[in-house]
FIFI-201539 format. One record per atom (N, C-alpha, C, O): residue in three letters; x, y, z; chain. Coordinates in pm, whole numbers, plus 50000, padded with zeros to 5 digits. Atoms other than C-alpha are relative to their C-alpha. Example, Ala and Ser with C-alpha at 12.3 -4.5 7.8 and 13.67 -1.06 7.14 Angstrom:
BEGIN
[site 'ALA' [50089 49881 50000] 'A']
[site 'ALA' [51230 49550 50780] 'A']
[site 'ALA' [50090 50120 50000] 'A']
[site 'ALA' [50194 50118 50066] 'A']
[site 'SER' [49918 49881 49994] 'A']
[site 'SER' [51367 49894 50714] 'A']
[site 'SER' [49923 50109 50073] 'A']
[site 'SER' [49974 50220 50090] 'A']
This chain:
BEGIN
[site 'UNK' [50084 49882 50000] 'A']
[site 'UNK' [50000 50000 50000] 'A']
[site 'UNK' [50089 50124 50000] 'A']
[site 'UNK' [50185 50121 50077] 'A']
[site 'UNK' [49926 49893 50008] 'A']
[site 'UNK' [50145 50334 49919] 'A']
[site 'UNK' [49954 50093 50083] 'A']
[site 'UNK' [49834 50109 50106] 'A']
[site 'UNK' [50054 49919 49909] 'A']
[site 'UNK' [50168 50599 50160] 'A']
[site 'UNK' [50046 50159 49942] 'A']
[site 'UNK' [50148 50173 49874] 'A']
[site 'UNK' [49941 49879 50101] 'A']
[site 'UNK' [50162 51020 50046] 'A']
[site 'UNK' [50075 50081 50105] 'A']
[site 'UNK' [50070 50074 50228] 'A']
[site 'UNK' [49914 49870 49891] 'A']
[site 'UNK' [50393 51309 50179] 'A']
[site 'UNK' [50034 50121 49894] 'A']
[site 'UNK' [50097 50134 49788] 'A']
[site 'UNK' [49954 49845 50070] 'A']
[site 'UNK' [50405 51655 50081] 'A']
[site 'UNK' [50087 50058 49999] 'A']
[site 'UNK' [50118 50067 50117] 'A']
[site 'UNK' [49812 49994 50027] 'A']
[site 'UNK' [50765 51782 49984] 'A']
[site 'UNK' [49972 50116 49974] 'A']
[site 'UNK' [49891 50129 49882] 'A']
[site 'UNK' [50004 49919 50065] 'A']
[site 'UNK' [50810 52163 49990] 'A']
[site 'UNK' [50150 50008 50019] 'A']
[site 'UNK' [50207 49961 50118] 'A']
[site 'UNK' [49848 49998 49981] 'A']
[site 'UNK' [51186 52247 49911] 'A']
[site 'UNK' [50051 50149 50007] 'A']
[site 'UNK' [50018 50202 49901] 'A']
[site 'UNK' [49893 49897 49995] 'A']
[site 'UNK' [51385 52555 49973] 'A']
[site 'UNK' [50119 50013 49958] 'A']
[site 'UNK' [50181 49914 49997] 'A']
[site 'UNK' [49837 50038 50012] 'A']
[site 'UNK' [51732 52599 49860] 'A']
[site 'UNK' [50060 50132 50028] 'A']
[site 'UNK' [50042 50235 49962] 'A']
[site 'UNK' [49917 49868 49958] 'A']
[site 'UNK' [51957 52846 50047] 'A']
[site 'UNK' [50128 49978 49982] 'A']
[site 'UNK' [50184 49871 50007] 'A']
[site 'UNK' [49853 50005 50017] 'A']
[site 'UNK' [52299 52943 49959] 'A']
[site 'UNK' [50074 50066 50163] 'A']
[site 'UNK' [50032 50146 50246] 'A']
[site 'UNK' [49893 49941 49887] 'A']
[site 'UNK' [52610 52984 50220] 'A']
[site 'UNK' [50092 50024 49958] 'A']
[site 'UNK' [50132 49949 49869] 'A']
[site 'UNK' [49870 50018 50004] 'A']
[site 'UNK' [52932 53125 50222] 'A']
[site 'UNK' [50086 49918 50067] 'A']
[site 'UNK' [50205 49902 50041] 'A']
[site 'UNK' [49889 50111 49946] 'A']
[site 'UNK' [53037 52859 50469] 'A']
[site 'UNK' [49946 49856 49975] 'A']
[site 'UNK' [49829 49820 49956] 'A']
[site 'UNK' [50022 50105 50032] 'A']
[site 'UNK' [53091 52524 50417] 'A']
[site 'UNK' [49943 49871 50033] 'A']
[site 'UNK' [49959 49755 49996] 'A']
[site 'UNK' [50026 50120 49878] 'A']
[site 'UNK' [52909 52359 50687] 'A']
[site 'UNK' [49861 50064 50039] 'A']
[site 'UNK' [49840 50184 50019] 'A']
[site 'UNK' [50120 49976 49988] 'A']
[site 'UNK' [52570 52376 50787] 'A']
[site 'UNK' [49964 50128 50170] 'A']
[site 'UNK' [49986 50117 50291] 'A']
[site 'UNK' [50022 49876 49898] 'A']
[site 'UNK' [52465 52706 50994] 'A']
[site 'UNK' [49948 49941 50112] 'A']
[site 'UNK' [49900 49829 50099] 'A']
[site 'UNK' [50093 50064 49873] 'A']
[site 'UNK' [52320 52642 51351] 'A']
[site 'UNK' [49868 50070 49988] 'A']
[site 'UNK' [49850 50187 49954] 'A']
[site 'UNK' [50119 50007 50050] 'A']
[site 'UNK' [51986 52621 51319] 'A']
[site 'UNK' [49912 49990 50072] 'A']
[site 'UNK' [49793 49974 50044] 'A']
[site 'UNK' [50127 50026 49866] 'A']
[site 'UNK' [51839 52598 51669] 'A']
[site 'UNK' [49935 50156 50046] 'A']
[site 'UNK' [49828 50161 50105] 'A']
[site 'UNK' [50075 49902 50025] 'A']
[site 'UNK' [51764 52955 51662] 'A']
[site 'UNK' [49907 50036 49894] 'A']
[site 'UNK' [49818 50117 49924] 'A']
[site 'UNK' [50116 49975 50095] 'A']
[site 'UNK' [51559 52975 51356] 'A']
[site 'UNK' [49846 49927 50022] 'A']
[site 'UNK' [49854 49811 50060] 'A']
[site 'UNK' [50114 49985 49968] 'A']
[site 'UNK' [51170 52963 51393] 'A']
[site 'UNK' [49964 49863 49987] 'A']
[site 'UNK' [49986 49855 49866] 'A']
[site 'UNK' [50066 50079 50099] 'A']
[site 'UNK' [51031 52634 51313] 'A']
[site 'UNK' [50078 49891 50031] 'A']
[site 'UNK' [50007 49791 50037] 'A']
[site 'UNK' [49932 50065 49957] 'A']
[site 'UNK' [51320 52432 51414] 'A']
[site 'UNK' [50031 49922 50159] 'A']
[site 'UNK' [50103 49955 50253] 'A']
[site 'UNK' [50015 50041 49866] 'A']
[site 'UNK' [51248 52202 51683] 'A']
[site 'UNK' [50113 49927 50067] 'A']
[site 'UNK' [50138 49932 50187] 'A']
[site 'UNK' [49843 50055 49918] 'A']
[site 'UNK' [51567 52021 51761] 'A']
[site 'UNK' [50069 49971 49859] 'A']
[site 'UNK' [50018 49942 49751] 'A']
[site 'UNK' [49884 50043 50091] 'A']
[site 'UNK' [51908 51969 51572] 'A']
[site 'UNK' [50093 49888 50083] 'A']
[site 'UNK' [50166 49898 50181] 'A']
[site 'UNK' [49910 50119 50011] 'A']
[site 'UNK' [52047 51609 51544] 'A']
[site 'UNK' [50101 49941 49983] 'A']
[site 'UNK' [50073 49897 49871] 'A']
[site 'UNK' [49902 50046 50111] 'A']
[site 'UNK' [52361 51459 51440] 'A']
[site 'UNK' [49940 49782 50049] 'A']
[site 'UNK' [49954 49713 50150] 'A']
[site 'UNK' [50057 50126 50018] 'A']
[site 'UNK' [52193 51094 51360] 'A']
[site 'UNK' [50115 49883 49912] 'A']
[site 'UNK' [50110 49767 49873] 'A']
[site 'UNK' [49879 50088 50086] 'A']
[site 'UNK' [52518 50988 51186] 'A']
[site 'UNK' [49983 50035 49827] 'A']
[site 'UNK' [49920 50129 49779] 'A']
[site 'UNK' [50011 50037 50124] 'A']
[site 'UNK' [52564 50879 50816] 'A']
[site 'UNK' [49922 49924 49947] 'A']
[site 'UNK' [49895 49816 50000] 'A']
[site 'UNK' [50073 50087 50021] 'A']
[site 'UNK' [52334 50769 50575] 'A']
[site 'UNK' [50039 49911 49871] 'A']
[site 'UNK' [50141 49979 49861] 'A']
[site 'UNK' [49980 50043 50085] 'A']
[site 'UNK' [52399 50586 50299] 'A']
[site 'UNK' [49856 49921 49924] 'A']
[site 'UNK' [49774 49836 49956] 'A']
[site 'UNK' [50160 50025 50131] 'A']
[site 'UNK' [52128 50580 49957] 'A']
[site 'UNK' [50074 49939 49880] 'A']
[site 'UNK' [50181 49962 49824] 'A']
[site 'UNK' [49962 49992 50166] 'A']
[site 'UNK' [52136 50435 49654] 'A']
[site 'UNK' [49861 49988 49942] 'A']
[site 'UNK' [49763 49921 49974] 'A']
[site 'UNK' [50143 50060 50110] 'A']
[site 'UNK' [51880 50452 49388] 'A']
[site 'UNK' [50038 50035 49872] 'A']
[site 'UNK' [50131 50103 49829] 'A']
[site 'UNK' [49973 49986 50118] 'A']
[site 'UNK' [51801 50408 49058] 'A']
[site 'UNK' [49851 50069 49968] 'A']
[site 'UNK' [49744 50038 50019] 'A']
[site 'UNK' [50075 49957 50063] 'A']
[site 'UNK' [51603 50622 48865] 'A']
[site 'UNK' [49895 49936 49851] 'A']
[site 'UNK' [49921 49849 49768] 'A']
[site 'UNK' [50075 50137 50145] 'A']
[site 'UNK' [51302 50510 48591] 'A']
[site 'UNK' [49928 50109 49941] 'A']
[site 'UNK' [49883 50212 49992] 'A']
[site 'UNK' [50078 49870 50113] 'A']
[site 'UNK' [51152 50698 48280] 'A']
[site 'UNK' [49958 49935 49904] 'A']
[site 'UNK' [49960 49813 49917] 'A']
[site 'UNK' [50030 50052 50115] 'A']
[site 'UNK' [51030 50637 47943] 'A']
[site 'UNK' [50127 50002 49933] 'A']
[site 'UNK' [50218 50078 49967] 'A']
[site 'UNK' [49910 49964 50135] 'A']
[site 'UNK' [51253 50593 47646] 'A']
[site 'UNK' [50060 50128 49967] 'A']
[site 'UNK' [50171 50182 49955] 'A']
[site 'UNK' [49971 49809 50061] 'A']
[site 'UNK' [51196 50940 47541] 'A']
[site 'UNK' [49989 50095 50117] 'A']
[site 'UNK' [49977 50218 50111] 'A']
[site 'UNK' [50003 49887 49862] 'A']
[site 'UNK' [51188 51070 47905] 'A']
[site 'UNK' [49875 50077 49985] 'A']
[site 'UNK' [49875 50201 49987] 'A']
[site 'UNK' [50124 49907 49931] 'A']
[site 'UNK' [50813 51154 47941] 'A']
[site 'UNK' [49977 50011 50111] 'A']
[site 'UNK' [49892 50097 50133] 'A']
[site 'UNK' [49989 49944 49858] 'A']
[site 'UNK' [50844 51166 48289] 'A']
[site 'UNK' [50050 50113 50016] 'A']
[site 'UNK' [49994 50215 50055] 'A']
[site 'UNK' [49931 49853 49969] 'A']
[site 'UNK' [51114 51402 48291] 'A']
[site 'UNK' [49942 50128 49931] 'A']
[site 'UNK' [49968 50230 49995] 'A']
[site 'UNK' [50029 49910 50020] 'A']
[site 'UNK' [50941 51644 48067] 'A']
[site 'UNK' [49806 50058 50077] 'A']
[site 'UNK' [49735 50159 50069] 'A']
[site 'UNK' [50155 49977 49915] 'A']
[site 'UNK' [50585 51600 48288] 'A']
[site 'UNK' [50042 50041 50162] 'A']
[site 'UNK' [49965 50038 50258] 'A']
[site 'UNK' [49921 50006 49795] 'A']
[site 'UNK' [50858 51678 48657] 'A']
[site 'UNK' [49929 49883 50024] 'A']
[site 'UNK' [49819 49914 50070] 'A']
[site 'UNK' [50007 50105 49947] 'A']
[site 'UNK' [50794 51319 48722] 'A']
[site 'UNK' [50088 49984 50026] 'A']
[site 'UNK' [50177 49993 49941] 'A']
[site 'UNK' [49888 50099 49971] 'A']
[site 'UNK' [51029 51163 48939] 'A']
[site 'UNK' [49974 49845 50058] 'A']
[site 'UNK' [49916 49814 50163] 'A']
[site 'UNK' [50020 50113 49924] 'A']
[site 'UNK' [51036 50820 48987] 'A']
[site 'UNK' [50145 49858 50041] 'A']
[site 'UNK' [50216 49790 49968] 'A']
[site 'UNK' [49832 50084 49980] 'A']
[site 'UNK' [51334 50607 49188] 'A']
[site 'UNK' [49938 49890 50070] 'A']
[site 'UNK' [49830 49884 50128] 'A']
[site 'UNK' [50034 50119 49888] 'A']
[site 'UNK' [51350 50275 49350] 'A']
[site 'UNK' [50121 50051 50066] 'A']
[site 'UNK' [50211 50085 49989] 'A']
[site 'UNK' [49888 49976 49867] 'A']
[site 'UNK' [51607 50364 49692] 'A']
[site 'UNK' [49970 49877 50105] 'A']
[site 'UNK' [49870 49835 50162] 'A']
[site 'UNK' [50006 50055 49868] 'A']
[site 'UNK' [51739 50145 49922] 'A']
[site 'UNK' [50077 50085 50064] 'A']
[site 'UNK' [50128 50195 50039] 'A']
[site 'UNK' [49883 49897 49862] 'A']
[site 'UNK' [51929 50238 50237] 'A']
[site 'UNK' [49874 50148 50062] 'A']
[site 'UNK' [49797 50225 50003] 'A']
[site 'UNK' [50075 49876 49932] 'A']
[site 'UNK' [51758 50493 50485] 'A']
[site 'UNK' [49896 49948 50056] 'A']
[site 'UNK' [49882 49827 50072] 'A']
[site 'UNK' [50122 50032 49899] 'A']
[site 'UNK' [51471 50475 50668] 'A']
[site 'UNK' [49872 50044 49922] 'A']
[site 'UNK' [49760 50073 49964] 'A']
[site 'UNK' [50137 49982 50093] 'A']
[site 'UNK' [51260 50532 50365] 'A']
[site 'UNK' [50046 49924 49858] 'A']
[site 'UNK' [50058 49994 49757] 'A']
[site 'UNK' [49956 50093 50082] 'A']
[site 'UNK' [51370 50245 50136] 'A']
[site 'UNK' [49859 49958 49913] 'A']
[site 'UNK' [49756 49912 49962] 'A']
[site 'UNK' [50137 50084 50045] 'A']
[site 'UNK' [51116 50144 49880] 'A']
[site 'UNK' [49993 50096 49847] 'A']
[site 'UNK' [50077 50176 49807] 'A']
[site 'UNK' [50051 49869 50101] 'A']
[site 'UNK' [50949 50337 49572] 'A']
[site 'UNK' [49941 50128 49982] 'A']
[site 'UNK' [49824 50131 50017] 'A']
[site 'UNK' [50076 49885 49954] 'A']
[site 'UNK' [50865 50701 49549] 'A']
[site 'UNK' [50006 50068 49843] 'A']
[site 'UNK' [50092 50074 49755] 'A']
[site 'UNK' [50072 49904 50098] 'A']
[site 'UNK' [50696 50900 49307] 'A']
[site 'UNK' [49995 50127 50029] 'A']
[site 'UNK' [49980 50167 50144] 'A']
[site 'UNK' [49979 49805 49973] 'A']
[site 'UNK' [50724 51291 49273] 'A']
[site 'UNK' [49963 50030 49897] 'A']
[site 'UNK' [50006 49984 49792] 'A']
[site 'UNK' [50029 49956 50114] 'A']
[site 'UNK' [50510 51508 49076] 'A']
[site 'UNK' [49936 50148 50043] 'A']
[site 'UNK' [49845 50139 50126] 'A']
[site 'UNK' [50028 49878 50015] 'A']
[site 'UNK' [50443 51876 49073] 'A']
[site 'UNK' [49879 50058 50045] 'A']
[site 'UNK' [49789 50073 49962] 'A']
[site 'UNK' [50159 49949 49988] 'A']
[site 'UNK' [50144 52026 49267] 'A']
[site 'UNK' [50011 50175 49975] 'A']
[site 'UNK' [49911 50231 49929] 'A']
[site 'UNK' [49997 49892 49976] 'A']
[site 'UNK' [50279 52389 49299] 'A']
[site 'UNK' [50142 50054 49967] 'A']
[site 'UNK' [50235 49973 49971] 'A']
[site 'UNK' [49800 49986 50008] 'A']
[site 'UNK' [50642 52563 49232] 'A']
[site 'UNK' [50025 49982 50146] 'A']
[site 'UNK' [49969 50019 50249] 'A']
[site 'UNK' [49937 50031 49822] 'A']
[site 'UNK' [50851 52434 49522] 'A']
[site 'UNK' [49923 49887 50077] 'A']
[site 'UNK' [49957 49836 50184] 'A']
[site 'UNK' [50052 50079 49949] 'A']
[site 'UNK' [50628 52216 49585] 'A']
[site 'UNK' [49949 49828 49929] 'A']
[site 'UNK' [49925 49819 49809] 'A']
[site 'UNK' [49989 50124 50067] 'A']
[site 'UNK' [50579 51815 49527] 'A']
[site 'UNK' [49973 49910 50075] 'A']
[site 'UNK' [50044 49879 50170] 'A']
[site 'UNK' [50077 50082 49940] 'A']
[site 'UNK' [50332 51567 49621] 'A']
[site 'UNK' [50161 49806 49982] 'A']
[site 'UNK' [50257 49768 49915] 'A']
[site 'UNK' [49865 50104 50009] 'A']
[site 'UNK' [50559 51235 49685] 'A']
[site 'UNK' [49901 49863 50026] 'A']
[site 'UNK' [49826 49858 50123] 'A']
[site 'UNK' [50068 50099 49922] 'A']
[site 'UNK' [50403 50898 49696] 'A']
[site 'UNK' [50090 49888 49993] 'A']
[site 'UNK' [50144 49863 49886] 'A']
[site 'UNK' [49929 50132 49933] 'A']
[site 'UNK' [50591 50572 49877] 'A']
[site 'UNK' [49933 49863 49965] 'A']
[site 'UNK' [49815 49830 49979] 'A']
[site 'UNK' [50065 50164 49969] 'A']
[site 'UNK' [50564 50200 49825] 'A']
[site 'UNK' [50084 49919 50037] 'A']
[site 'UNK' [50198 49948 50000] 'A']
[site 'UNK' [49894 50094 49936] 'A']
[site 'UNK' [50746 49939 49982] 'A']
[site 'UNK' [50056 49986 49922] 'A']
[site 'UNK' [50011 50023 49814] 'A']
[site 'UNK' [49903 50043 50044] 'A']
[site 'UNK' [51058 49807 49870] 'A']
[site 'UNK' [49939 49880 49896] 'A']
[site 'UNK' [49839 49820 49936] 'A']
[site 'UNK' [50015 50102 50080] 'A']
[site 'UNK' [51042 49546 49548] 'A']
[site 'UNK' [50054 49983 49871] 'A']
[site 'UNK' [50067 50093 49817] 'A']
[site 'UNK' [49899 49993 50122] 'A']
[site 'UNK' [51227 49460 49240] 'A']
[site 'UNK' [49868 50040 49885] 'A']
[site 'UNK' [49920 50131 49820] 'A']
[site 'UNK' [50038 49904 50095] 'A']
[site 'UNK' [50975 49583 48997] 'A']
[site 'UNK' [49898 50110 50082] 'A']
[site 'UNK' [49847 50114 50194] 'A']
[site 'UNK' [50138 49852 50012] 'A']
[site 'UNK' [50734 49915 48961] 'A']
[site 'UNK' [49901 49945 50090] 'A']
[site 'UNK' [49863 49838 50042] 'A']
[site 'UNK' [50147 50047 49943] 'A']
[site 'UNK' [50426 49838 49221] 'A']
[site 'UNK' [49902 50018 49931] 'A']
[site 'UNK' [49918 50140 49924] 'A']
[site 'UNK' [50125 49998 50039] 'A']
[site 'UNK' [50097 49837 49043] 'A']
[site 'UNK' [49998 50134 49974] 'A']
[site 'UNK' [50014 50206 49876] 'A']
[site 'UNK' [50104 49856 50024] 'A']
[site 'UNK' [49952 50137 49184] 'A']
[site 'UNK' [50112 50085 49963] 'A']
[site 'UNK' [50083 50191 49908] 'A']
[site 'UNK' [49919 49845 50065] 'A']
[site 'UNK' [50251 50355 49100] 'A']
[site 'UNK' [50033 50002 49845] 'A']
[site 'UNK' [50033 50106 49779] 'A']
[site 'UNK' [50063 49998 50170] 'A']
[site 'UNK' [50250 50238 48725] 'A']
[site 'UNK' [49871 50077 49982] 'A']
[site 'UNK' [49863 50171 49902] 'A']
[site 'UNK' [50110 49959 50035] 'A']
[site 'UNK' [49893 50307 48761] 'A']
[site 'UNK' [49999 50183 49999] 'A']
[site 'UNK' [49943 50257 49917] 'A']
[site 'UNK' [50040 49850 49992] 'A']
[site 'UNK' [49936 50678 48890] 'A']
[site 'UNK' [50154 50047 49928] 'A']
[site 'UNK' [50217 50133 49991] 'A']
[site 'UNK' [49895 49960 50085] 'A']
[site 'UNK' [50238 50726 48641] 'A']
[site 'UNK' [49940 50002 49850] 'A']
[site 'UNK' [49937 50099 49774] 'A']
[site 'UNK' [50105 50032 50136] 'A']
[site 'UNK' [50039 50599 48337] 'A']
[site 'UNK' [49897 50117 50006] 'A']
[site 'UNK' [49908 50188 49907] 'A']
[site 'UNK' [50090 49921 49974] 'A']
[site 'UNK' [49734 50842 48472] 'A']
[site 'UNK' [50047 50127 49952] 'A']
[site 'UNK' [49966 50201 49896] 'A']
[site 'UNK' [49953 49879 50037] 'A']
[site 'UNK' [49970 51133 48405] 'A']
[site 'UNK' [50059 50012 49853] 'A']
[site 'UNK' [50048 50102 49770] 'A']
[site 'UNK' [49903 49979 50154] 'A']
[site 'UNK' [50193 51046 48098] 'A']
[site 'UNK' [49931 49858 49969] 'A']
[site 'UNK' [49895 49776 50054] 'A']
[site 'UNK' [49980 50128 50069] 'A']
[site 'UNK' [50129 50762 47821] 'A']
[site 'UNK' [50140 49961 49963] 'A']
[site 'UNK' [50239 50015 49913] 'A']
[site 'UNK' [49850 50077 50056] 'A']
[site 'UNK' [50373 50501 47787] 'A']
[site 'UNK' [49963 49859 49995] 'A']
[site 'UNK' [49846 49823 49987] 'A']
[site 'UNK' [50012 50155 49999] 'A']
[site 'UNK' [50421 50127 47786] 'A']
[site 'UNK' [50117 49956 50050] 'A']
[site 'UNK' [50126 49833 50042] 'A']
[site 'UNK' [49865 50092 49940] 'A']
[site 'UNK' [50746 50033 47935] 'A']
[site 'UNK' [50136 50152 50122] 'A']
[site 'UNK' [50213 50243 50089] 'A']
[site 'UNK' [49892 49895 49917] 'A']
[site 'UNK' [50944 50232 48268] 'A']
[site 'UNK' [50130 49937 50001] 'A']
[site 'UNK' [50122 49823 50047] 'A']
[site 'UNK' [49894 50028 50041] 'A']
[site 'UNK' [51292 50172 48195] 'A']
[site 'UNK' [50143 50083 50103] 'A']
[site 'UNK' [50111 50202 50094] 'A']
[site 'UNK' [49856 49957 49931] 'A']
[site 'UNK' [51642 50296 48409] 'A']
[site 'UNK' [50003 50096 49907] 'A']
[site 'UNK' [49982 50071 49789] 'A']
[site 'UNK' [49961 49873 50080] 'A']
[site 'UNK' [51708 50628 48278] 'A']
[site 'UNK' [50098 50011 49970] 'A']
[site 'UNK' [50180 49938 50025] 'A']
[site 'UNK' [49919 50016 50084] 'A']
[site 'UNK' [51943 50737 48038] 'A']
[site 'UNK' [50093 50079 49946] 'A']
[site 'UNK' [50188 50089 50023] 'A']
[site 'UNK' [49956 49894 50020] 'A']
[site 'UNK' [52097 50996 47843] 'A']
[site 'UNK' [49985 50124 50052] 'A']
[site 'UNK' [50066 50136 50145] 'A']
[site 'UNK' [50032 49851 49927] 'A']
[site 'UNK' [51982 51373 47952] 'A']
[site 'UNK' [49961 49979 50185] 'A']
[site 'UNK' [49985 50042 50289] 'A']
[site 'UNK' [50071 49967 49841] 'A']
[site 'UNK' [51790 51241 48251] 'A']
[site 'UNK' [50064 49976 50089] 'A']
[site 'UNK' [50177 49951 50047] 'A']
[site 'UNK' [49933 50081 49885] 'A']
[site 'UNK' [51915 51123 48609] 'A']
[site 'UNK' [50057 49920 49994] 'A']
[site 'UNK' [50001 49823 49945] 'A']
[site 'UNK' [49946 50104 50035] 'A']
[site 'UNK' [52184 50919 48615] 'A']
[site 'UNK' [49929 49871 50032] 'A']
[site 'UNK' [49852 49871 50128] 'A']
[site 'UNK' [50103 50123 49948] 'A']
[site 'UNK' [52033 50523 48606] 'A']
[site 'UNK' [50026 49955 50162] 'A']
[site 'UNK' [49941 49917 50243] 'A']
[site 'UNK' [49965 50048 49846] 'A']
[site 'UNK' [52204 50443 48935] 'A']
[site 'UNK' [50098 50125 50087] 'A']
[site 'UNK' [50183 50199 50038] 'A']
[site 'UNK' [49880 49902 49965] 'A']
[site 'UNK' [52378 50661 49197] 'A']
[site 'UNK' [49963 49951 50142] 'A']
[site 'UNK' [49859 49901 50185] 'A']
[site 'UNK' [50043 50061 49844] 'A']
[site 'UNK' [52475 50598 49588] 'A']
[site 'UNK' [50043 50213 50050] 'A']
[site 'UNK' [50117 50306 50017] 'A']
[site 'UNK' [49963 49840 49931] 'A']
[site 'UNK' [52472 50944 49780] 'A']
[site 'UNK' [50050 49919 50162] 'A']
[site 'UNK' [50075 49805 50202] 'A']
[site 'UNK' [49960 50034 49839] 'A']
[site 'UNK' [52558 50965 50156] 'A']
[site 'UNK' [49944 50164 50044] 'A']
[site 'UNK' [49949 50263 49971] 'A']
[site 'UNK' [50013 49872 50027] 'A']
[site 'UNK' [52421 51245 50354] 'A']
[site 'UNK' [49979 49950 50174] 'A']
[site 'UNK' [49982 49840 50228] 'A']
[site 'UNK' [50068 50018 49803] 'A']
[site 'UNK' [52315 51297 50769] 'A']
[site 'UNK' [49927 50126 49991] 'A']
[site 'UNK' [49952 50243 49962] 'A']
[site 'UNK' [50121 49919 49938] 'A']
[site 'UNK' [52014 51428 50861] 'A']
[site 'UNK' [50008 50047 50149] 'A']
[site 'UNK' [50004 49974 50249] 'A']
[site 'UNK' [49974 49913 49870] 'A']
[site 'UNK' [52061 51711 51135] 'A']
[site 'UNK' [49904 50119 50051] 'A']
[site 'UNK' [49915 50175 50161] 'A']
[site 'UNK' [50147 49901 49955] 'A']
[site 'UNK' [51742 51952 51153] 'A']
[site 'UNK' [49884 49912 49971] 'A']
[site 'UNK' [49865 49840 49873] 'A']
[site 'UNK' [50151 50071 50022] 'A']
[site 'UNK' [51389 51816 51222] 'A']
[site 'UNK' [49925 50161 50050] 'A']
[site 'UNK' [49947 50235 50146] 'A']
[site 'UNK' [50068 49845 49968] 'A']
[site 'UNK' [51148 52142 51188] 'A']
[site 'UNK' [49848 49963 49978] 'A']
[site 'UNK' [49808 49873 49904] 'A']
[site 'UNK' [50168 50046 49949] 'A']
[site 'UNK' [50752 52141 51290] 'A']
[site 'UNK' [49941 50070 49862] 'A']
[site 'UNK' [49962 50176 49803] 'A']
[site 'UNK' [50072 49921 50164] 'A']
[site 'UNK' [50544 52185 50970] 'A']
[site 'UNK' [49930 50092 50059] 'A']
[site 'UNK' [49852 50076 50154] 'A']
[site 'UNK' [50098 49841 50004] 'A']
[site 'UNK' [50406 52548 50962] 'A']
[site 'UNK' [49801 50011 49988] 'A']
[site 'UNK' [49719 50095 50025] 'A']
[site 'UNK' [50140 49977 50017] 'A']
[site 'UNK' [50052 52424 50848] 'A']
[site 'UNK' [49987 49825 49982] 'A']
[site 'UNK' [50077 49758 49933] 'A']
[site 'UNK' [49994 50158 50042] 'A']
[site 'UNK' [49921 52037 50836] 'A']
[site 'UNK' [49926 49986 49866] 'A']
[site 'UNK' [49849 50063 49809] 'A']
[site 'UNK' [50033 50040 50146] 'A']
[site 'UNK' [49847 51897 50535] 'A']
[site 'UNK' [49923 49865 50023] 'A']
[site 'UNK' [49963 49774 50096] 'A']
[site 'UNK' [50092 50167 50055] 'A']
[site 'UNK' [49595 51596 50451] 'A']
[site 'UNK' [50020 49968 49882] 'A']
[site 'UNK' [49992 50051 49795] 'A']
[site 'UNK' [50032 50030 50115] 'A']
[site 'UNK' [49638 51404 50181] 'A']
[site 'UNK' [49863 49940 49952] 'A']
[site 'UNK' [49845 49915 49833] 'A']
């Protein structure tokens, strides 16, 4: 069963190279150091990348504490409805189904030339947890 989460992103620049302290800013309920994480995923598109030209994203990730399939698609600028399905070696159903619903295709494939590389491992630590400003229902 897939579960949804609402993704709004920000992107701020620094002149330093390390993440500002952050327990004074509004919104920020505690700062963590939870360690290292280690991701990998692979990215999936059409042939001709109709995902990528509809902002579809769609990866299978393991590693993390959100391992499985997730879907990303455009409700607002900055903003991006995300939907989860457990971990599994192919596409789940319903996320074909709500991928198909948006773009026609017939075959999701490891992406390729222009788009996301097909595979990549990041590493990253999660160190701010901040109280959402407004709740959201999906």
């Amino acid at each position: 069963m897939a579960d949804a989460k609402r993704e709004i992103e920000r992107k701020y620049e620094s002149d330093d190279s390390g993440l500002p302290d952050l327990t004074g800013v509004g919104g920020v309920a505690d700062v963590l150091d939870k360690g290292l994480v280690e991701l990998d995923a692979t990215y999936y598109d059409t042939a001709d990348e109709r995902l990528a030209a509809a902002a579809l994203t769609l990866r299978r990730r393991t590693g993390g504490s959100d391992a499985g399939w997730h879907l990303k698609f455009p409700v607002a600028p900055g903003v991006r409805d995300e939907i989860r399905a457990p971990l599994s070696d192919t596409v789940p159903d319903e996320i074909a189904a709500l991928v198909r619903s948006r773009v026609r295709c017939a075959e999701l494939i490891p992406s390729s030339g222009s788009a996301p590389p097909a595979t990549y491992a990041t590493s990253w630590t999660p160190t701010a947890r901040c109280w959402p400003r407004r709740a959201w229902t999906p």
